[in-house]
N, C-alpha and C positions, 0 to 999 in steps of 0.2 A: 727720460723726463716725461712724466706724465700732459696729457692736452689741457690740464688745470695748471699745470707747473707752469706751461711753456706761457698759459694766457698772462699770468703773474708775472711774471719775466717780461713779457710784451709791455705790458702795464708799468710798469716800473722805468721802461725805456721810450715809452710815451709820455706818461710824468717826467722825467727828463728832461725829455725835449719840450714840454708845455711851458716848463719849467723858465726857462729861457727864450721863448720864441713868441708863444701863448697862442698857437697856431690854433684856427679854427678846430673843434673838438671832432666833426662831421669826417674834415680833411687828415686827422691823428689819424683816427678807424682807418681809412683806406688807405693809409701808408703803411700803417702798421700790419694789418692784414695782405696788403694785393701780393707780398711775397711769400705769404706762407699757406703751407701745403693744409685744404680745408681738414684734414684728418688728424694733422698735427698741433691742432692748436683747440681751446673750448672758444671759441669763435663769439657766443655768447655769452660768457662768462666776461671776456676780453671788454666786450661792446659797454655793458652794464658794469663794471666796474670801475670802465674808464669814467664812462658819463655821470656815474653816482659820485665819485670823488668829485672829480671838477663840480659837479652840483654842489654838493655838502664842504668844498674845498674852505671855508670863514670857520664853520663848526669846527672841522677835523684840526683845521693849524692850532685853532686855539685849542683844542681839547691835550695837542701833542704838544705847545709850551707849557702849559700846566701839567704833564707828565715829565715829560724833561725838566723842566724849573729852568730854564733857558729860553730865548727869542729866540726865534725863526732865523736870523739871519746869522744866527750861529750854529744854525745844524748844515751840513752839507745839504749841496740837490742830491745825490744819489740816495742819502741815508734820509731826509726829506720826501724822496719820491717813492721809497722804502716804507716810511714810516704810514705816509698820506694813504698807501696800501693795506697795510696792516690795521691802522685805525678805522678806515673804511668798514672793512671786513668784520673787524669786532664792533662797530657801534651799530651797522648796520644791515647785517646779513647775518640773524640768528641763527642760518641755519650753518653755518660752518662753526663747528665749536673752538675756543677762543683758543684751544692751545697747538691747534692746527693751523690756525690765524699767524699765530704767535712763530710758531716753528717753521713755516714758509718764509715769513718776515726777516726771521734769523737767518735761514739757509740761503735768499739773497743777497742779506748783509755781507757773510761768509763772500759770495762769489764778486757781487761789485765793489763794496764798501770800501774803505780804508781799514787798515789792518784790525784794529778794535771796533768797527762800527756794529757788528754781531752785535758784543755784549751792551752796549748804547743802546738799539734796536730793541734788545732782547727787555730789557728794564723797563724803558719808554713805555712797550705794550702789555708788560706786565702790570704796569703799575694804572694805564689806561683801564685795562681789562678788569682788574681787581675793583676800579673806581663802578665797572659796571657792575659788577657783582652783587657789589652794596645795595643798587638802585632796585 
């Protein structure tokens, strides 16, 4: 696993747990990092990620009901803290391009999700992504 892979994966399991706790975001970072090896991880990607979502967190949920065509509280937290990732990353970080975005997003789905959350995932941010396109 790549130190971008592994920030992603970090990120994913700090939404999570935000998810359910709403733990100060200051306090996520330093739980989420003080076990992992500085070599092993993009440390700043992890930091800015986290803190951009929870920033943009009203934008991105709405942006992911209206890709889903579903409420929020019918998507899973995993696939939720998945998505909130993924949409992050495409609305606001041009420089990762959208189908790298996309195919991290999936290949978490894959590892946490529920059995079909990939293909769920995979739609959502296509169909997110494709709405950028337009603009």
């Amino acid at each position: 696993m790549s130190i971008r892979q592994h920030a992603r994966q970090t990120v994913v399991q700090a939404l999570y747990q935000w998810y359910f706790d709403h733990t100060d975001v200051k306090e996520l970072v330093l739980n989420h990092l003080d076990d992992k090896k500085p070599t092993s991880i993009d440390a700043d990607f992890f930091r800015q990620t986290l803190l951009g979502v929870i920033e943009h967190i009203d934008t991105l949920d709405k942006a992911i009901c209206e890709a889903a065509n579903r409420p929020i509280e019918e998507i899973t937290p995993i696939e939720l803290a998945i998505l909130r990732l993924g949409a992050y990353e495409i609305t606001y970080r041009m420089d990762i391009p959208f189908k790298v975005s996309i195919t991290e997003a999936t290949s978490l789905a894959h590892r946490f999700g529920p059995e079909e959350s990939y293909r769920f995932v995979n739609s959502v941010l296509d169909v997110l992504a494709s709405h950028l396109k337009k603009d």
